[in-house]
mmJSON file of the N, C-alpha and C atoms, coordinates in Angstrom:
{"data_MODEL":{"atom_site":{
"group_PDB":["ATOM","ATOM","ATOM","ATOM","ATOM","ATOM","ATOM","ATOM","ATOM","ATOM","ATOM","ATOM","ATOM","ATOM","ATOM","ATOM","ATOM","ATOM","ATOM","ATOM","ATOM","ATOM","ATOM","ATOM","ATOM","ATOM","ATOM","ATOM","ATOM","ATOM","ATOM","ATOM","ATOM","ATOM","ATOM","ATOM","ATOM","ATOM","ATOM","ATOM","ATOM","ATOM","ATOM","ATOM","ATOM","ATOM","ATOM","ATOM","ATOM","ATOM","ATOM","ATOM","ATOM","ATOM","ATOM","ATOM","ATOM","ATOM","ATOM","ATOM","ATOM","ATOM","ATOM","ATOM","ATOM","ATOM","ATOM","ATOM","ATOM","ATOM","ATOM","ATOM","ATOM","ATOM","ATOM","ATOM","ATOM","ATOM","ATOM","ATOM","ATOM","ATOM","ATOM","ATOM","ATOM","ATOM","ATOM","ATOM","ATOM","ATOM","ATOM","ATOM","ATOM","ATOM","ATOM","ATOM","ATOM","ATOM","ATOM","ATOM","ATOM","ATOM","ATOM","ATOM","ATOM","ATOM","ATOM","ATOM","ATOM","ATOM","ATOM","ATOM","ATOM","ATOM","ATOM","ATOM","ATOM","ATOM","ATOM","ATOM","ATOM","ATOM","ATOM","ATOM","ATOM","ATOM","ATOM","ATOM","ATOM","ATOM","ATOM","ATOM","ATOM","ATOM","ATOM","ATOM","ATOM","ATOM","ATOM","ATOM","ATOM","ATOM","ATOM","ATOM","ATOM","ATOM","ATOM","ATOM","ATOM","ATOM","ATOM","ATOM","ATOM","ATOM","ATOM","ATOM","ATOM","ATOM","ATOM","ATOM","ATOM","ATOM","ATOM","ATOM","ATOM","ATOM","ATOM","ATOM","ATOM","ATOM","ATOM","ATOM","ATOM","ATOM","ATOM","ATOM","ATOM","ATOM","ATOM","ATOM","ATOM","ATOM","ATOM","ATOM","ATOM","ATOM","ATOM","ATOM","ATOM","ATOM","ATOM","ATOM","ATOM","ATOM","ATOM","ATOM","ATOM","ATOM","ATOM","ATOM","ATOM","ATOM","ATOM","ATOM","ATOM","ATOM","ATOM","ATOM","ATOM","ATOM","ATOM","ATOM","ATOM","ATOM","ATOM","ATOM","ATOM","ATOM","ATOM","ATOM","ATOM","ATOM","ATOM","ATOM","ATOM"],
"id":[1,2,3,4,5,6,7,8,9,10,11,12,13,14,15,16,17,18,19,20,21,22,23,24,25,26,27,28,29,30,31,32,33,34,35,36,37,38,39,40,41,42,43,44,45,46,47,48,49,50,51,52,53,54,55,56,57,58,59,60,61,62,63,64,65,66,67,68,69,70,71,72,73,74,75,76,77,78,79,80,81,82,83,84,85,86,87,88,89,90,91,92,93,94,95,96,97,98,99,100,101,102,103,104,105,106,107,108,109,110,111,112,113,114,115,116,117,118,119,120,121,122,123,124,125,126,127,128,129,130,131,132,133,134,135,136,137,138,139,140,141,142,143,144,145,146,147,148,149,150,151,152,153,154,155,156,157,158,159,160,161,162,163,164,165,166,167,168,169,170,171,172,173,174,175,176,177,178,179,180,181,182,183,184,185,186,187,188,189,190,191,192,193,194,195,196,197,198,199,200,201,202,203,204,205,206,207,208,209,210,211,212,213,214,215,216,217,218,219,220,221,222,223,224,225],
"type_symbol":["N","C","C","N","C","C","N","C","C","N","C","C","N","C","C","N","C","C","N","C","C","N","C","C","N","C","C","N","C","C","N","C","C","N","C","C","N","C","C","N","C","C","N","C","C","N","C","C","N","C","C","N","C","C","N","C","C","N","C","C","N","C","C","N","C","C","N","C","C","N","C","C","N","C","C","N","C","C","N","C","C","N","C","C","N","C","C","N","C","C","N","C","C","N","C","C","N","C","C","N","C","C","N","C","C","N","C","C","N","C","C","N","C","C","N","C","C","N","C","C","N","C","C","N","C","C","N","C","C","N","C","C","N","C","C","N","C","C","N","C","C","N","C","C","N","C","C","N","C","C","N","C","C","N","C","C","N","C","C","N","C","C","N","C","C","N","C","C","N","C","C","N","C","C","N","C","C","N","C","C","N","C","C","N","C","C","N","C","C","N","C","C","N","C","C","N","C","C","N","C","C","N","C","C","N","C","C","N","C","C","N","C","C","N","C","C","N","C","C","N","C","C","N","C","C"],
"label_atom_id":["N","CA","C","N","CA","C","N","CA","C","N","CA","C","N","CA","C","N","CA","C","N","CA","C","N","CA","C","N","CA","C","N","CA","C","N","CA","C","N","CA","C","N","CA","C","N","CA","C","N","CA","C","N","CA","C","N","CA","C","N","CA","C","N","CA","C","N","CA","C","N","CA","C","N","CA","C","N","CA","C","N","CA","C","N","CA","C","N","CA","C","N","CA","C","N","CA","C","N","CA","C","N","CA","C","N","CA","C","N","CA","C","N","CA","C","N","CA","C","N","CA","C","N","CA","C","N","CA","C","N","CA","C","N","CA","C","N","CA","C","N","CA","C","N","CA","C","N","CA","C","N","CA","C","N","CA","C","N","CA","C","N","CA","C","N","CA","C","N","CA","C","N","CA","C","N","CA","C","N","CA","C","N","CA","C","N","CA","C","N","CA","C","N","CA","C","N","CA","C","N","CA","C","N","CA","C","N","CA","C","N","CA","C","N","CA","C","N","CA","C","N","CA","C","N","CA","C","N","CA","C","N","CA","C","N","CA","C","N","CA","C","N","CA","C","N","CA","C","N","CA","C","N","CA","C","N","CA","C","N","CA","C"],
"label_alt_id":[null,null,null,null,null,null,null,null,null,null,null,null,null,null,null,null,null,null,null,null,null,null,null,null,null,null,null,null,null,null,null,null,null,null,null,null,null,null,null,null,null,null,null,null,null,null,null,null,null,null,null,null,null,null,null,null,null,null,null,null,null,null,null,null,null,null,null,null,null,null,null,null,null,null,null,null,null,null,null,null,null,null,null,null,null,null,null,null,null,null,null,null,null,null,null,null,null,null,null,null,null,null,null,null,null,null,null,null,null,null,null,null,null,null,null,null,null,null,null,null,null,null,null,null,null,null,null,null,null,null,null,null,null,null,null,null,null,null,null,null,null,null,null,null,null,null,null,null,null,null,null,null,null,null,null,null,null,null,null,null,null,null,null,null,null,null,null,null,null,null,null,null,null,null,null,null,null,null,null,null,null,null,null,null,null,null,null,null,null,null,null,null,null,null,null,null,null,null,null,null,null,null,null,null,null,null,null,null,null,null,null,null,null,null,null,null,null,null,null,null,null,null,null,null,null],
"label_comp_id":["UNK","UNK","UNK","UNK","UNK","UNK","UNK","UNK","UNK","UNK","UNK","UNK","UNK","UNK","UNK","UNK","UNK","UNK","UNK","UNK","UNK","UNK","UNK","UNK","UNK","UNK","UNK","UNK","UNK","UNK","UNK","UNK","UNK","UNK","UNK","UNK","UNK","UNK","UNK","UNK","UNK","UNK","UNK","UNK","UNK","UNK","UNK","UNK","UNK","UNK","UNK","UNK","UNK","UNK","UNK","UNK","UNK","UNK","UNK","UNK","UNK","UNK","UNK","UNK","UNK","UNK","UNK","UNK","UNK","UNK","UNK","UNK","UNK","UNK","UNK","UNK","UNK","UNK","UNK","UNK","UNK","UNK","UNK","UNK","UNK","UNK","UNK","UNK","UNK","UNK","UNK","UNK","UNK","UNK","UNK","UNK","UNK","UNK","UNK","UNK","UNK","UNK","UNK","UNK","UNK","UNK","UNK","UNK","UNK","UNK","UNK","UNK","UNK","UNK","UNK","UNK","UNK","UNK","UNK","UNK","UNK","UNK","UNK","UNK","UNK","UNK","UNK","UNK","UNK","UNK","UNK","UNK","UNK","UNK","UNK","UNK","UNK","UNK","UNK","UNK","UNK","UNK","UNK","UNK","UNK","UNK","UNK","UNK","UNK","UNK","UNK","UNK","UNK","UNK","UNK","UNK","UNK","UNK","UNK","UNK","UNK","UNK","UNK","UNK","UNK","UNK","UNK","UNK","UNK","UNK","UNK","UNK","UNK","UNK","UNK","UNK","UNK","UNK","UNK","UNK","UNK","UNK","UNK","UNK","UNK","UNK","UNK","UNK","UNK","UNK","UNK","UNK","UNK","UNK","UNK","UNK","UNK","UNK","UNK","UNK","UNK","UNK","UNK","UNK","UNK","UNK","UNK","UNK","UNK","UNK","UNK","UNK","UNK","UNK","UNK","UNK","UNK","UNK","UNK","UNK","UNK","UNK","UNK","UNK","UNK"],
"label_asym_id":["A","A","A","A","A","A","A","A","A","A","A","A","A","A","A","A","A","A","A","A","A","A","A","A","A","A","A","A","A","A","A","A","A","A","A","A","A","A","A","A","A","A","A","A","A","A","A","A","A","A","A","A","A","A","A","A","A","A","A","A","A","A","A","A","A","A","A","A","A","A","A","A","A","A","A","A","A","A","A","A","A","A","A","A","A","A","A","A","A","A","A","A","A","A","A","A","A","A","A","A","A","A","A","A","A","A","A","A","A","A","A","A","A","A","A","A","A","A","A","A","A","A","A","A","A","A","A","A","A","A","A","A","A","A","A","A","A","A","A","A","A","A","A","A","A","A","A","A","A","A","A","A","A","A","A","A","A","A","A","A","A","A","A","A","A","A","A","A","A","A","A","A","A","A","A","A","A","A","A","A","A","A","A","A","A","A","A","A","A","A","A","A","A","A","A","A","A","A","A","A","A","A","A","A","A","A","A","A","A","A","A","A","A","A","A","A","A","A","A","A","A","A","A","A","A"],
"label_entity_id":["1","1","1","1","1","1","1","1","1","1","1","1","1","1","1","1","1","1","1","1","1","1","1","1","1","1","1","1","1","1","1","1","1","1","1","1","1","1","1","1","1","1","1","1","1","1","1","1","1","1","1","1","1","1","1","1","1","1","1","1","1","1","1","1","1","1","1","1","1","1","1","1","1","1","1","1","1","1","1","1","1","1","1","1","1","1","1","1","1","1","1","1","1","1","1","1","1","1","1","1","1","1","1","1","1","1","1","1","1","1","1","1","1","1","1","1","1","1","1","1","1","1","1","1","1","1","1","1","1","1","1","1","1","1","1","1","1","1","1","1","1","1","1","1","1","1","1","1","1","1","1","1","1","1","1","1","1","1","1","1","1","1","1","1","1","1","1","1","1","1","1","1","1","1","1","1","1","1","1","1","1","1","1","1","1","1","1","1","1","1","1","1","1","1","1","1","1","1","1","1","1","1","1","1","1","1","1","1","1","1","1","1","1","1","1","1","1","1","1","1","1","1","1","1","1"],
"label_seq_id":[1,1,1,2,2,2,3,3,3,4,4,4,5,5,5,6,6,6,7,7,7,8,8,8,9,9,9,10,10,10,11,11,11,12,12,12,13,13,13,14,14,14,15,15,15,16,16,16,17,17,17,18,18,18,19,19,19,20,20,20,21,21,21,22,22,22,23,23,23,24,24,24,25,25,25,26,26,26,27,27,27,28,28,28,29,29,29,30,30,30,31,31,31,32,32,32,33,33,33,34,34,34,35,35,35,36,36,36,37,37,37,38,38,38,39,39,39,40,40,40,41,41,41,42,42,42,43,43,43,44,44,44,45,45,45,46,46,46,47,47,47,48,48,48,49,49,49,50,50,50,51,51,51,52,52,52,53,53,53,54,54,54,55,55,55,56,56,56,57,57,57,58,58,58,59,59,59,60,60,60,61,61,61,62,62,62,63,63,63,64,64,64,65,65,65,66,66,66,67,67,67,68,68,68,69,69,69,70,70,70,71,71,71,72,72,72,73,73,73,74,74,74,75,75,75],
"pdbx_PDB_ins_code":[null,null,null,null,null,null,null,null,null,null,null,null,null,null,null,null,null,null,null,null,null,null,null,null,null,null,null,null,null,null,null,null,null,null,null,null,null,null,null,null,null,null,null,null,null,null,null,null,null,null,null,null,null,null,null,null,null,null,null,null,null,null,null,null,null,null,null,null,null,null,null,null,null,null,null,null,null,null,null,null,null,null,null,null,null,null,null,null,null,null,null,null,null,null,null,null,null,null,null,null,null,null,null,null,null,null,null,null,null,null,null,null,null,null,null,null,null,null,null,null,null,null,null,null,null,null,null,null,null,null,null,null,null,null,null,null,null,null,null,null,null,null,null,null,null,null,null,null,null,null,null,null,null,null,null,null,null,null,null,null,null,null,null,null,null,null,null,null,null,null,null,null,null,null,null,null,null,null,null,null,null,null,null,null,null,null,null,null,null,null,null,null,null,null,null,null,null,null,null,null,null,null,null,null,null,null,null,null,null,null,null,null,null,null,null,null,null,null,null,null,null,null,null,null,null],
"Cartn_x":[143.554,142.383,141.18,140.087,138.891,137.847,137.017,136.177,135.074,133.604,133.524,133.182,133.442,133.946,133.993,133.294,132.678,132.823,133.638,134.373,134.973,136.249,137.402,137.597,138.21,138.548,140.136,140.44,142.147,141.747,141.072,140.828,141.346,142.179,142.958,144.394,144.475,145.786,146.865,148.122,149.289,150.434,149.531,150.127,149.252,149.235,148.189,148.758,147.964,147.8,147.278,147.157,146.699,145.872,144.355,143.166,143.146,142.834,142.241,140.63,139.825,138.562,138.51,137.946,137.531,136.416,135.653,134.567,134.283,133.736,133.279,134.282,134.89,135.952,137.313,136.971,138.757,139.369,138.528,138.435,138.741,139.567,140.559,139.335,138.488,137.637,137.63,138.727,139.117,140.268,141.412,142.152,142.181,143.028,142.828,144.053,144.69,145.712,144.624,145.071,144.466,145.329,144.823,145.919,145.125,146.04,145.093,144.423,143.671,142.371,141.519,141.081,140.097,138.995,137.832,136.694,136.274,136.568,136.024,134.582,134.208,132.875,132.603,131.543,131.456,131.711,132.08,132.422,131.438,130.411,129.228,129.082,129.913,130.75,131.602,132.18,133.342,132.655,133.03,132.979,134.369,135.433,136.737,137.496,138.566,139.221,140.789,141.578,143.12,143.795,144.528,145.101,146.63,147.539,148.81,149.73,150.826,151.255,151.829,151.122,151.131,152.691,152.256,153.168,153.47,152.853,153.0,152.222,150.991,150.53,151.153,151.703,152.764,153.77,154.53,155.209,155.496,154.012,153.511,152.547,152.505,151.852,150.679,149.603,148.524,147.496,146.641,145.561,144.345,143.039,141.829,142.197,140.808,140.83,141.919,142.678,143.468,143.034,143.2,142.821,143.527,142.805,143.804,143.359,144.008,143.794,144.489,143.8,144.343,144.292,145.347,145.798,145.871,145.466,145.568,146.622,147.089,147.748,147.17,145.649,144.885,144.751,145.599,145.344,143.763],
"Cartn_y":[311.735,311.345,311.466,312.043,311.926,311.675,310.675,310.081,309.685,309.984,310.647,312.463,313.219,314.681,315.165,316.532,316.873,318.649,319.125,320.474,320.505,321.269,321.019,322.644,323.03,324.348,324.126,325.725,325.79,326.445,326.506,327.851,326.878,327.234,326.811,326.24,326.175,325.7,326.754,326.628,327.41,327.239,326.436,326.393,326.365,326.105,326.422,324.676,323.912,322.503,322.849,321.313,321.279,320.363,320.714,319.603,318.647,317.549,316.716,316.637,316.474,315.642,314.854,313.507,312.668,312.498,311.466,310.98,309.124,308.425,307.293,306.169,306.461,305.308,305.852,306.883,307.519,308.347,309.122,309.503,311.358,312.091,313.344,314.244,315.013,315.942,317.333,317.824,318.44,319.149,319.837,320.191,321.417,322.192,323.276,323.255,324.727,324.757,325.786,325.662,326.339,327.021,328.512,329.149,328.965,329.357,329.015,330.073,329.78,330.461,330.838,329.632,330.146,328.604,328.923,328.01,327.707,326.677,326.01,326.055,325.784,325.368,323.913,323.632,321.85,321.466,320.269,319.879,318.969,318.536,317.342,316.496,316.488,315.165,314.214,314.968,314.334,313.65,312.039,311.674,311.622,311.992,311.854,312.832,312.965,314.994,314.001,314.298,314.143,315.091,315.525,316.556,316.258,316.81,317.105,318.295,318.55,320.211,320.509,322.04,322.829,322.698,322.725,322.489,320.604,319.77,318.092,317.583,318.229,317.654,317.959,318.818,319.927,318.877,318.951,317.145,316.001,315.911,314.222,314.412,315.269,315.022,315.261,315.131,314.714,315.897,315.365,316.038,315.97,316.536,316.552,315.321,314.415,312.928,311.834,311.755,311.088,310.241,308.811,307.919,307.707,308.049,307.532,306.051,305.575,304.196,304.02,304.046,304.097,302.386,302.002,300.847,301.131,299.627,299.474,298.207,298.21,297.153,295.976,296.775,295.038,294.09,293.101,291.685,290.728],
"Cartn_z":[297.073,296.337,297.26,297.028,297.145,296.789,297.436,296.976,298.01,297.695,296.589,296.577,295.527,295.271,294.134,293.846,292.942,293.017,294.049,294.107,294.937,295.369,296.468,297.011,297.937,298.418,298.92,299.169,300.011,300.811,301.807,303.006,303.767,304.541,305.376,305.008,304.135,302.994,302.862,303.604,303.151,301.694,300.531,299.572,298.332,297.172,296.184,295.467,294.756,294.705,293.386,292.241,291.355,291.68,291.122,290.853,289.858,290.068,288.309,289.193,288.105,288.755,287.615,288.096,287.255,287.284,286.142,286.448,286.692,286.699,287.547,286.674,285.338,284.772,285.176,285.914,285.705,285.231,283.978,282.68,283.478,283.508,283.596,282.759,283.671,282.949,283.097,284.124,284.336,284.675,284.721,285.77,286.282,287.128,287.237,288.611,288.668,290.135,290.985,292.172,292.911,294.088,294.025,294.84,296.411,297.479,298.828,298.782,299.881,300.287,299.373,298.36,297.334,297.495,296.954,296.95,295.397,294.839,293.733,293.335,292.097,291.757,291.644,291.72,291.481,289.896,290.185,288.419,287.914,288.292,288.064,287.284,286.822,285.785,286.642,287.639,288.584,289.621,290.152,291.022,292.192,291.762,292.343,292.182,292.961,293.022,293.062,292.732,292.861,292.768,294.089,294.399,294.392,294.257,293.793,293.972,294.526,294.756,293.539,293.317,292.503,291.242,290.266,288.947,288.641,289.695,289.73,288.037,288.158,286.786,285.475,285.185,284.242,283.992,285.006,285.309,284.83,285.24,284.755,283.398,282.78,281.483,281.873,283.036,282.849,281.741,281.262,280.98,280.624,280.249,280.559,279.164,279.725,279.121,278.875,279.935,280.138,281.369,281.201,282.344,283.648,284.568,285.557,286.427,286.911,287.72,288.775,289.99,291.229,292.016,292.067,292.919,294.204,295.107,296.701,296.686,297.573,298.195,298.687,299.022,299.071,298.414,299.012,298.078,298.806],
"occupancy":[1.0,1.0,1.0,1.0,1.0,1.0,1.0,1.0,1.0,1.0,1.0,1.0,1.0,1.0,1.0,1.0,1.0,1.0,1.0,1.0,1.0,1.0,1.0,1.0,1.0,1.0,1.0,1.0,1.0,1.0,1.0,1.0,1.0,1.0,1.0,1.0,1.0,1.0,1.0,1.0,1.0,1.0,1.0,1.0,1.0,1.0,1.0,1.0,1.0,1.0,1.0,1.0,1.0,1.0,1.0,1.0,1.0,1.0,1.0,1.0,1.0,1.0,1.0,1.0,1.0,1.0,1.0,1.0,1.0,1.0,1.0,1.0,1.0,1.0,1.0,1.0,1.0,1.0,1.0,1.0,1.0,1.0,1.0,1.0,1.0,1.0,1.0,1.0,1.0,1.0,1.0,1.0,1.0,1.0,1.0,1.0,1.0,1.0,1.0,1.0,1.0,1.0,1.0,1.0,1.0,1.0,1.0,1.0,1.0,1.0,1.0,1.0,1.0,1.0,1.0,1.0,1.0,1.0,1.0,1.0,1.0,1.0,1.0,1.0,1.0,1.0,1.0,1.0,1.0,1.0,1.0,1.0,1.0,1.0,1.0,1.0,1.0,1.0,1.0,1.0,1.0,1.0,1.0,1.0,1.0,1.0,1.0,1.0,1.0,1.0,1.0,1.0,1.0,1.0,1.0,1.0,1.0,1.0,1.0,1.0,1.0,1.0,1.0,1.0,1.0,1.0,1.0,1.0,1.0,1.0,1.0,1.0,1.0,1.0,1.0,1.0,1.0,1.0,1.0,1.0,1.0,1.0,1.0,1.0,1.0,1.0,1.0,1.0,1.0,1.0,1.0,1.0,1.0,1.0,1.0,1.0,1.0,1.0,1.0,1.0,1.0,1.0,1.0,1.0,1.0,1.0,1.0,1.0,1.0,1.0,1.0,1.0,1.0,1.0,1.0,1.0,1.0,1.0,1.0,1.0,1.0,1.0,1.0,1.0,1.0],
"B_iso_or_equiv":[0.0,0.0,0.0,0.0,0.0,0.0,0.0,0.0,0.0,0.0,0.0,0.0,0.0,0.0,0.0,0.0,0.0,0.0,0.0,0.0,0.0,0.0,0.0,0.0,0.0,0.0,0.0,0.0,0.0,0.0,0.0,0.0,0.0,0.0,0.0,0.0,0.0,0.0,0.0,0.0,0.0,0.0,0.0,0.0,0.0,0.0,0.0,0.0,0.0,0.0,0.0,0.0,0.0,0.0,0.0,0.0,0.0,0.0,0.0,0.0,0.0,0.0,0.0,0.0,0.0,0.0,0.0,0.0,0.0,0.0,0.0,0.0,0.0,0.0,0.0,0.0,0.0,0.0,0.0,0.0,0.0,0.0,0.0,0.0,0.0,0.0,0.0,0.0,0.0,0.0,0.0,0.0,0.0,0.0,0.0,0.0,0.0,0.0,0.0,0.0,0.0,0.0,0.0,0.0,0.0,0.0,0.0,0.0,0.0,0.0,0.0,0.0,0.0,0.0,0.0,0.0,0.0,0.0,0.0,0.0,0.0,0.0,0.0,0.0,0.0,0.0,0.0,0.0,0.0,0.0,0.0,0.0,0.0,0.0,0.0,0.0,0.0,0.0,0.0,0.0,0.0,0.0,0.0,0.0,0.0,0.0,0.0,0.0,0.0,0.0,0.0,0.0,0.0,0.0,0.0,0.0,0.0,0.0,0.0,0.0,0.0,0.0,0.0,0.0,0.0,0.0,0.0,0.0,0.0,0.0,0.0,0.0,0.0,0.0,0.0,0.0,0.0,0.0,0.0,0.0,0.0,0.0,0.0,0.0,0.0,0.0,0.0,0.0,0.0,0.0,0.0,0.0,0.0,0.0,0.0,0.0,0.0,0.0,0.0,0.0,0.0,0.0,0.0,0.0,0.0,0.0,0.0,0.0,0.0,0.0,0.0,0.0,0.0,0.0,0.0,0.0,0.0,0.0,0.0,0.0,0.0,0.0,0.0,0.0,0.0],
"pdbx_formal_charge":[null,null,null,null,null,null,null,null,null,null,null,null,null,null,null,null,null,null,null,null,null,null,null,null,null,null,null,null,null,null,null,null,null,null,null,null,null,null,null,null,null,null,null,null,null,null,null,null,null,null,null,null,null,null,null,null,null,null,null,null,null,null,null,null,null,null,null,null,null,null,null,null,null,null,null,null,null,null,null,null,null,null,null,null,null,null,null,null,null,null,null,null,null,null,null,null,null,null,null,null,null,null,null,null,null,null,null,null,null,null,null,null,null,null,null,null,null,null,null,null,null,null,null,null,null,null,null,null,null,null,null,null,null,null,null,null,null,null,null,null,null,null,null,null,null,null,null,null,null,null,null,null,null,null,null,null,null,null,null,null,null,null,null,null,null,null,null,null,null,null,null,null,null,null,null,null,null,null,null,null,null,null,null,null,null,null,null,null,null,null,null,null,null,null,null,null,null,null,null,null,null,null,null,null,null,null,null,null,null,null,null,null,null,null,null,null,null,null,null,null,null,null,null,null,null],
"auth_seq_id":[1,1,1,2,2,2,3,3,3,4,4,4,5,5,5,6,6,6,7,7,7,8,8,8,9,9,9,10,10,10,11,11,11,12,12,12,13,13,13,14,14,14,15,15,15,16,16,16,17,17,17,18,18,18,19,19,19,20,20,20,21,21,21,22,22,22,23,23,23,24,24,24,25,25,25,26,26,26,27,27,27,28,28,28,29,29,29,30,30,30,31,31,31,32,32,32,33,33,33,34,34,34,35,35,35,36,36,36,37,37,37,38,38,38,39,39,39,40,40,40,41,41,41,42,42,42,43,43,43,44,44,44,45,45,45,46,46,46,47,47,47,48,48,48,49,49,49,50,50,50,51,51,51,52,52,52,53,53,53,54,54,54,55,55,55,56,56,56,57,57,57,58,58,58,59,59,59,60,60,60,61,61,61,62,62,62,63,63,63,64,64,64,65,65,65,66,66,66,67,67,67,68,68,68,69,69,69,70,70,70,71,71,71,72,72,72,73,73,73,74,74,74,75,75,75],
"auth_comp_id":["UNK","UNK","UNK","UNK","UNK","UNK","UNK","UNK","UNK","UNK","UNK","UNK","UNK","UNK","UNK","UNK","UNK","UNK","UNK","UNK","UNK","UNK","UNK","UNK","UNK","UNK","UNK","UNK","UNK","UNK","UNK","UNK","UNK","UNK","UNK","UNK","UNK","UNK","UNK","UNK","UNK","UNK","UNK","UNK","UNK","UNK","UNK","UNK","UNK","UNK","UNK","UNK","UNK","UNK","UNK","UNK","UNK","UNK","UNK","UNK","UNK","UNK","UNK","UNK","UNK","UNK","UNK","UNK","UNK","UNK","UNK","UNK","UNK","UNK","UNK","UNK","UNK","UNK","UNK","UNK","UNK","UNK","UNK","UNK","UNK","UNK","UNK","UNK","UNK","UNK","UNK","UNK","UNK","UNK","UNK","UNK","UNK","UNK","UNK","UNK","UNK","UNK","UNK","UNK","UNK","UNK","UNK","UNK","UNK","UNK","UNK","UNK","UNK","UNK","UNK","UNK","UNK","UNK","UNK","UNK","UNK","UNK","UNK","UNK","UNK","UNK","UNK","UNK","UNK","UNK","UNK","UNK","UNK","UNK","UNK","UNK","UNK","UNK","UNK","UNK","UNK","UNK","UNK","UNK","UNK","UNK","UNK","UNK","UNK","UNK","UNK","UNK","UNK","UNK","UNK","UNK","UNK","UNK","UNK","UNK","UNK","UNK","UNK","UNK","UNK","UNK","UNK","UNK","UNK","UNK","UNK","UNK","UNK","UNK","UNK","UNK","UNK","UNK","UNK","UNK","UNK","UNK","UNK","UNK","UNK","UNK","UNK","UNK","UNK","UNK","UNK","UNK","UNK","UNK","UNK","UNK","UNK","UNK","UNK","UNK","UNK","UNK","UNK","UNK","UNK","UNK","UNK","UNK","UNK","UNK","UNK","UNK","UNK","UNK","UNK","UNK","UNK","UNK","UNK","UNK","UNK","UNK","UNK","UNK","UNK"],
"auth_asym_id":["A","A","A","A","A","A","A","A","A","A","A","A","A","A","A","A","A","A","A","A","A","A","A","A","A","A","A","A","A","A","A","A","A","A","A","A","A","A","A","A","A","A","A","A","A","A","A","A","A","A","A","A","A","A","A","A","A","A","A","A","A","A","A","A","A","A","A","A","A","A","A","A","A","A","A","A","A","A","A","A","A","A","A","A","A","A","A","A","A","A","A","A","A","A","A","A","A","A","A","A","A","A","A","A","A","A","A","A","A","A","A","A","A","A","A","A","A","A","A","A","A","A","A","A","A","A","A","A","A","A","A","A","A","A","A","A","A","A","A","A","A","A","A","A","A","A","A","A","A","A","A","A","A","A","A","A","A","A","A","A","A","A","A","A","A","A","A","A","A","A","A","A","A","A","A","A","A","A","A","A","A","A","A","A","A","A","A","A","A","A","A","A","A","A","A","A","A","A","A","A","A","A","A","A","A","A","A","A","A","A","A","A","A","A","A","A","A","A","A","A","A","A","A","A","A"],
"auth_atom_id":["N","CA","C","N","CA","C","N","CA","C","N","CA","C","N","CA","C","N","CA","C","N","CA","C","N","CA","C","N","CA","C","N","CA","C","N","CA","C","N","CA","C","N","CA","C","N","CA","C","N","CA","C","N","CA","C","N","CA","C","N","CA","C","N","CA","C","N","CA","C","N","CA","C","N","CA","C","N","CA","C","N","CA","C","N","CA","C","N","CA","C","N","CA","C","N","CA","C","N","CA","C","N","CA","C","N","CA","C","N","CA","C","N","CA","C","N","CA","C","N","CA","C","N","CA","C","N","CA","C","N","CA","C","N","CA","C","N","CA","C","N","CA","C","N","CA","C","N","CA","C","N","CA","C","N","CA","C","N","CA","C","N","CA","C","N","CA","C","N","CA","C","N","CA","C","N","CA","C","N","CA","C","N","CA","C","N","CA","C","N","CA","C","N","CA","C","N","CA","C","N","CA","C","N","CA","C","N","CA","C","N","CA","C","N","CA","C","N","CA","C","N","CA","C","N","CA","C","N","CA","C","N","CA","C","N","CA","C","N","CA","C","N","CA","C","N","CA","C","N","CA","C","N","CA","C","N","CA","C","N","CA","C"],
"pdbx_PDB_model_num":[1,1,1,1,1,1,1,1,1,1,1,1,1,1,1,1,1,1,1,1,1,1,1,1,1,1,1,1,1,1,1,1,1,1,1,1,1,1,1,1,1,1,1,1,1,1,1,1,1,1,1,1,1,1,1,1,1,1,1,1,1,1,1,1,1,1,1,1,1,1,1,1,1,1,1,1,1,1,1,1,1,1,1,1,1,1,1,1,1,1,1,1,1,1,1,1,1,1,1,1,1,1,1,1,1,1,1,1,1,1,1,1,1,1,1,1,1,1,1,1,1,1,1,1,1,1,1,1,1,1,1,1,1,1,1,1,1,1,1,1,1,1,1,1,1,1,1,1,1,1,1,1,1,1,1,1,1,1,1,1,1,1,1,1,1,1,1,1,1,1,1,1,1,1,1,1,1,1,1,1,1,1,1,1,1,1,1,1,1,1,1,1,1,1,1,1,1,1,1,1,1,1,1,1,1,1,1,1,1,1,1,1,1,1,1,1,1,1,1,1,1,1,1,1,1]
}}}
């Protein structure tokens, strides 16, 4: 997860990853996989990038407008 992030790259990356970006509730406004050595566009809706290896979102169901919610361990 990144935060905060609003376009991501693979240059330097020996594998290709799937993107979500969200925006500021959580709210899945995007996805997209990405093969290495390629450079994204910004998504400007997105405050947050969640990265995942390639075919993970396929997976897990996710998709554009779907919420996500990220927990800490801090109590």
């Amino acid at each position: 997860m990144l935060r905060p992030c609003r376009w991501v790259h693979t240059i330097g990356m020996r594998f290709p990853i799937d993107v979500a970006f969200l925006d500021d509730d959580g709210v899945v406004v995007k996805t997209m996989s990405m093969h290495q050595r390629r450079v994204g566009v910004p998504v400007w809706r997105a405050s947050v990038v969640v990265e995942a290896e390639a075919g993970a979102f396929a997976r897990w169901g996710l998709r554009v407008g779907d919420v996500l919610e990220v927990r800490t361990d801090d109590t």
